[in-house]
N, C-alpha and C positions, 0 to 999 in steps of 0.2 A: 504493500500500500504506500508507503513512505516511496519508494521510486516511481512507481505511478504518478505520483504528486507533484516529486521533481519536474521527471518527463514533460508533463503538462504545464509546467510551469515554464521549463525549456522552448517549448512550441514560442512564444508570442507574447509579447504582450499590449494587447490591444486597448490602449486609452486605460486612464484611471479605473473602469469598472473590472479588466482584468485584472489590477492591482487589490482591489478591494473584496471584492464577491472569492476571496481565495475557498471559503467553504463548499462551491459548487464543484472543484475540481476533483475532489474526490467520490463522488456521491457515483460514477461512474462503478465504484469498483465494490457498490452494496449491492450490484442487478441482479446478482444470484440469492438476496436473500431478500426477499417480499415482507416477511414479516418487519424487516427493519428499517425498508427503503422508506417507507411513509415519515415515520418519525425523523428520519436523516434531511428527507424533503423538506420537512415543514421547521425543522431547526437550522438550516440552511437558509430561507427565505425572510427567516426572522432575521438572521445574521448580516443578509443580504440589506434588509431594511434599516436596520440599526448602522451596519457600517456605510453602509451609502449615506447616508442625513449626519453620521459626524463627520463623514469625511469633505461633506460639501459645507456643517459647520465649519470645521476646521479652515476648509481653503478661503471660505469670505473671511472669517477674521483674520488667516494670515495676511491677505490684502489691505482686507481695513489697517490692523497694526503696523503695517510697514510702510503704509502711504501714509500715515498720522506722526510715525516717527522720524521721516523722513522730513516733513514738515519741519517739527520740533527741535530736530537736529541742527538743520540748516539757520534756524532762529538763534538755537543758542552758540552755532560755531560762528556764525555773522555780529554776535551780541555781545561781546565781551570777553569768548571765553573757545579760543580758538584753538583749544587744543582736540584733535580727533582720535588720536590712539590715546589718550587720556580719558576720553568721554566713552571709547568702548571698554578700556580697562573698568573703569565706572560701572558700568553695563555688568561686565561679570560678574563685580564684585557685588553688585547691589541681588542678581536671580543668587548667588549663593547665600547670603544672609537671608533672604526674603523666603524661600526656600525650605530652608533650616530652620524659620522661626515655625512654620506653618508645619513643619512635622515636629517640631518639637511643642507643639500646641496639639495636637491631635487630629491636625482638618486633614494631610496628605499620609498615607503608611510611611513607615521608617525605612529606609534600602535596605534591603533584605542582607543579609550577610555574604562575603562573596568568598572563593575561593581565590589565592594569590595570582593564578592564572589570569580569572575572574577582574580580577582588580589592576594587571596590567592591563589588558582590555580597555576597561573603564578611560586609565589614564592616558592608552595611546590614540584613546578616541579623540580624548580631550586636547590632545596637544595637535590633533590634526585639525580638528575646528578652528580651535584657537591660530593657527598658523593658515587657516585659510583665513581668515579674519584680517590678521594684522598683513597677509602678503597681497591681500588683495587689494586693502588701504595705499598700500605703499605702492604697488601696480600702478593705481591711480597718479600716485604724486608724479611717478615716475613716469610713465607713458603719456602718452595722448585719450585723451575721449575717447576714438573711436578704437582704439586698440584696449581701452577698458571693455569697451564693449563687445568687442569680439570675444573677450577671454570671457565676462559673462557667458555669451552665447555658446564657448565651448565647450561647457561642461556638461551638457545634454550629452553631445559623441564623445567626451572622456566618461561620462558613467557610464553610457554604452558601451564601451569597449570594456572597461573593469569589468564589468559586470559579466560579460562572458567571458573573457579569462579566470575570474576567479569563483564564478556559479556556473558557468554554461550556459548564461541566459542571455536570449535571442531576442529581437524585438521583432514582431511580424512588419508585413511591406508596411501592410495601412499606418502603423505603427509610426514606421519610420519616413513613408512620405506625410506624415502631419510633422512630424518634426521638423523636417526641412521644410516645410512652410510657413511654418510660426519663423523660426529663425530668419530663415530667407527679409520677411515680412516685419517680424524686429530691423533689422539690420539696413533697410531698408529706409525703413522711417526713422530710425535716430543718428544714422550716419552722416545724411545729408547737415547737420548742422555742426558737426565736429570735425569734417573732412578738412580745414586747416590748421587743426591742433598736431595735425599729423608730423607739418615741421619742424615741431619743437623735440618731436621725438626721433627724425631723422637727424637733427643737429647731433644729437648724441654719442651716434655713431659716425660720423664725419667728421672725428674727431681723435681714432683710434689709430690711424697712422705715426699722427703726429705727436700722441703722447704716449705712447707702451712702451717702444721700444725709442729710449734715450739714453744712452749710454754713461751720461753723467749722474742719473740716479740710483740711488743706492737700489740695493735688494728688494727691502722693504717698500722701498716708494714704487717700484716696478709693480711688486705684486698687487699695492691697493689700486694702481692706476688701472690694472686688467680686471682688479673686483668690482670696480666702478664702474666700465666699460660695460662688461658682461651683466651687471646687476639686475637692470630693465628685464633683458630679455629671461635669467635664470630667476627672479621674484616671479615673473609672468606665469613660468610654467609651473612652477610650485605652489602658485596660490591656486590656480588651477585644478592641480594633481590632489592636495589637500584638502581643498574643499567638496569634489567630488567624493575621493575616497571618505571624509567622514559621513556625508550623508548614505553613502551604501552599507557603511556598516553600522549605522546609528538603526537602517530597517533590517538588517540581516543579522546583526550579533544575537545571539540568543540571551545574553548577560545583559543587555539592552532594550531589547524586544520586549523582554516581559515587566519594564517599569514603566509605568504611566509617563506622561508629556512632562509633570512638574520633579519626579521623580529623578527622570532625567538629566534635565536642566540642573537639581542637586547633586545629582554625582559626578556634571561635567565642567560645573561651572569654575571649583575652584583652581584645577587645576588648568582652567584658559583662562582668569585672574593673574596666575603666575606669567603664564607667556604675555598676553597682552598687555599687564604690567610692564614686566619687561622690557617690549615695545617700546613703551610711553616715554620711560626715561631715559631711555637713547633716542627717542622722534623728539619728543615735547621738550624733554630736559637737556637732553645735549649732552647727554652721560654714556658712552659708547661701552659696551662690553669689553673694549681695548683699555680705554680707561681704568674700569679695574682690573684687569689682567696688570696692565704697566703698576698700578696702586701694589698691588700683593707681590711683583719682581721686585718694587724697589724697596718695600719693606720687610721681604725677607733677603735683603741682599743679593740675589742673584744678577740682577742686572747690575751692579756695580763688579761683580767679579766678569762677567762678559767684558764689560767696556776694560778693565784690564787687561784680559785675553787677546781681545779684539776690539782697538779706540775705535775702528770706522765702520762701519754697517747697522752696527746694533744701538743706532741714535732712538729709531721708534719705539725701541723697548720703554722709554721716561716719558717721551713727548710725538704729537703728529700733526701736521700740517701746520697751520700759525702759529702753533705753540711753540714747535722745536724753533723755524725760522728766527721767531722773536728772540728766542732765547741764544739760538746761535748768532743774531748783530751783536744781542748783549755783552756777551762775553767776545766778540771781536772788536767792539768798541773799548774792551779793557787791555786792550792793547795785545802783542804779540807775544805768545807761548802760553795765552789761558783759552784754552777749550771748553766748551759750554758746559762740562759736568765737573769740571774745577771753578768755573764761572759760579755755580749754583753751593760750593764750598761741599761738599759731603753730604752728607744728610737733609740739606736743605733740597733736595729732588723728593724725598717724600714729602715733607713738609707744601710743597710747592705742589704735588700731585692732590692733596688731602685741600685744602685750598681750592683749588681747579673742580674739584667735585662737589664739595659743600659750597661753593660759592655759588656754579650751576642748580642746585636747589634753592638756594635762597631766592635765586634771579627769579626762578619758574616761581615762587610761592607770590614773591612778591607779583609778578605780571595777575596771576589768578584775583591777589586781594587787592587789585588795583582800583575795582572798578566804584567801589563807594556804595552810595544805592544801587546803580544800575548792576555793578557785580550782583546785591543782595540777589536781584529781582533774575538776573542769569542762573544762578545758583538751585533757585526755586524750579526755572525749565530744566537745567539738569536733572533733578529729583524727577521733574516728568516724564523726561526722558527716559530716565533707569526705570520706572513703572509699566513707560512702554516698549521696554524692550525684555520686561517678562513677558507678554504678553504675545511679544514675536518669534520671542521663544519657543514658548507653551506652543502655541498655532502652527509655526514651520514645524518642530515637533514632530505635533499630532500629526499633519500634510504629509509626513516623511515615513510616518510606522504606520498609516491608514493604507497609504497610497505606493507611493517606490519617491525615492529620492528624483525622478524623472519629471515625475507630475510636478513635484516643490520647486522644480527650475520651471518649468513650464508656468506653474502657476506666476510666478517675478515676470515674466514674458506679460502675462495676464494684465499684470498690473501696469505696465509701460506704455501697452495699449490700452486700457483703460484712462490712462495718466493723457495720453494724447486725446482719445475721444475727446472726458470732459472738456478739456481745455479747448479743442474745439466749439464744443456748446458754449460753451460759457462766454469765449473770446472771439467768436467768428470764425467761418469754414475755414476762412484763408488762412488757416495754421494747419490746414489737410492738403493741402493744395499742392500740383506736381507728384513724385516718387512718394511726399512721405503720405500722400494719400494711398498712393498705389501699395505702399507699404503696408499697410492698417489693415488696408482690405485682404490682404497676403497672409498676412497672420492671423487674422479675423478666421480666415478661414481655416485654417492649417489647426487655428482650437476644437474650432467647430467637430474636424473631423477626429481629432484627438479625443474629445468627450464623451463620442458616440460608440 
């Protein structure tokens, strides 16, 4: 029975109702037994009924919540308080408290106990959320619009392919021409206004000639000029990669499967706190994981026994980019035979490092409580924010274990052309007008046939 079930599951998966109605793929393999096929029918139909109406709750509130937070977002990152891998660390940290308090009140079950196995799971779910999160953030900063948008759009054919690599599972035709219609049809209407953001992200790479390979810098500077280089393109595929693969196995883990949406969100939240944390204070704060790497060499001396070993290469170990420079006029302007790590006298490179990083929090605390009133009243949409971004939780979630990780892309597709429609209503046709109408109607229908 259990590979009958596969099997059938292998065939196709035709729109959200194959993802949902999973009870009727078995009921094939009770026809030799009449006394039990009744009861299997009419417990299936119930099932049928049940999971259809949450799962079409589910997808309108996913919608609602993300169009409402997206709103919010934009208010409060335009309003004072411009930090964005801040405000989703926020986010984390607010579904794990909020979470925690609600089972430890009685309203949600407690996570059931896991095995160690079990509980790696848990965490490596979490870190792949969490890093689809903060790579797709950075995607953004770092690309163009329309190459955001692409990598959205390609994580429908990245879960497709996972997904038969590591289940066997196949999408039928219908399947997969709705999908390329939606996409087609997205891509179509939101391209057209971002198609000259494209140069800023060709500049990037018009630029690789002339800085990689220069023979007057050290080691170190060689290897960040190629991380730099490459970054765009290697953040692109890994936010990609990472956010597909957690939503597949967020519906497929069995250790995941069987907790509710809020249950969830409690087991995954804190350790994507930790990552998106992390994030914040090297985006927001300017406090690079180099930073404290160089912090712990020069306070447990090892980078002072290198620059002994070896005075020239091993500069980045203490300082990088302005920093060292600065530091190396310093001590050239002390005239000849002092080197910028006799410039700094001994142990003042930690002192200086220690400095360097508390000083960077201070800077960041102080911009945060700059704003006076207008901070308070920022402050206040944050809190709304983190509210509603339980909310978007809970619902993509739910979208994700109702349906396949497939539908919860599709449905964000939903919402873009939704996003266009109204605005057409509301602002006059001429915002449909040309390709990105032609677009609407392209994806219009590519859902249409996907729902059916």
């Amino acid at each position: 029975m259990h590979k009958r079930k596969n099997t059938a599951s292998a065939k196709g998966e035709k729109g959200p109702k194959a993802q949902l109605l999973r009870g009727s793929a078995g009921s094939a393999t009770l026809s030799s037994h009449p006394n039990l096929l009744n009861d299997r029918l009419t417990t299936a139909k119930d099932q049928q009924k049940t999971g259809g109406f949450g799962s079409l709750f589910a997808i309108v509130g996913s919608i609602a919540s993300s169009v409402a937070i997206v709103m919010v977002n934009k208010h409060v990152l335009g309003g004072g308080f411009p930090f964005a891998s801040t405000l989703t660390a926020l986010h984390q940290l607010f579904c794990f408290i909020f979470t925690n308090v609600l089972i430890a009140a009685g309203v949600v079950p407690p996570l059931p106990p896991s095995k160690p196995s079990q509980y790696v799971t848990r965490v490596f779910v979490s870190l792949l959320y969490a890093g689809g999160l903060v790579l797709m953030n950075q995607s953004l900063a770092l690309n163009s619009v329309t190459v955001y948008q692409l990598l959205k759009m390609s994580c429908i054919p990245t879960i497709a392919i996972l997904q038969f690599f590591l289940y066997d599972k196949r999408l039928s035709i219908t399947t997969t021409l709705a999908l390329t219609l939606i996409l087609l049809g997205v891509f179509i209407s939101t391209s057209s206004e971002s198609i000259a953001d494209d140069s800023a992200s060709s500049r990037k790479f018009q630029s690789f000639s002339s800085t990689v390979y220069n023979p007057s810098n050290s080691i170190g500077d060689n290897v960040l000029v190629l991380i730099q280089t490459f970054s765009p393109v290697l953040i692109a595929v890994l936010a990609v990669f990472c956010t597909s693969l957690s939503q597949i196995l967020l519906a497929a883990t069995p250790e995941l499967k069987k907790l509710s949406s809020l249950q969830s969100i409690a087991a995954l939240s804190f350790f994507s706190f930790l990552v998106c944390g992390t994030s914040a204070i090297a985006i927001d704060v300017g406090i690079y994981p180099g930073d404290w790497i160089r912090l712990a060499l020069s306070l447990s001396g090892v980078s002072h026994v290198l620059f002994r070993l070896v005075p020239n290469g091993f500069e980045w170990l203490l300082f990088s980019g302005q920093d060292l420079t600065s530091v190396k006029l310093a001590a050239a302007d002390m005239g000849e035979g002092h080197d910028f790590h006799e410039f700094l006298g001994g142990l003042s490179s930690r002192a200086y490092l220690t400095e360097h990083i508390l000083g960077k929090f201070v800077s960041f605390l102080t911009k945060v409580s700059s704003g006076g009133a207008a901070g308070g009243a920022v402050i206040g949409w944050v809190v709304v924010s983190c509210l509603l971004a339980v909310l978007a939780n809970l619902f993509g979630i739910a979208v994700i274990k109702e349906s396949s990780a497939i539908t919860f892309q599709v449905v964000g597709h939903v919402k873009t052309v939704l996003t266009l429609l109204v605005g057409a209503v509301l602002f006059g046709s001429n915002g449909l007008s040309g390709m990105k109408g032609v677009g609407v109607l392209v994806a219009f229908i590519g859902i249409i046939m996907y729902s059916l």
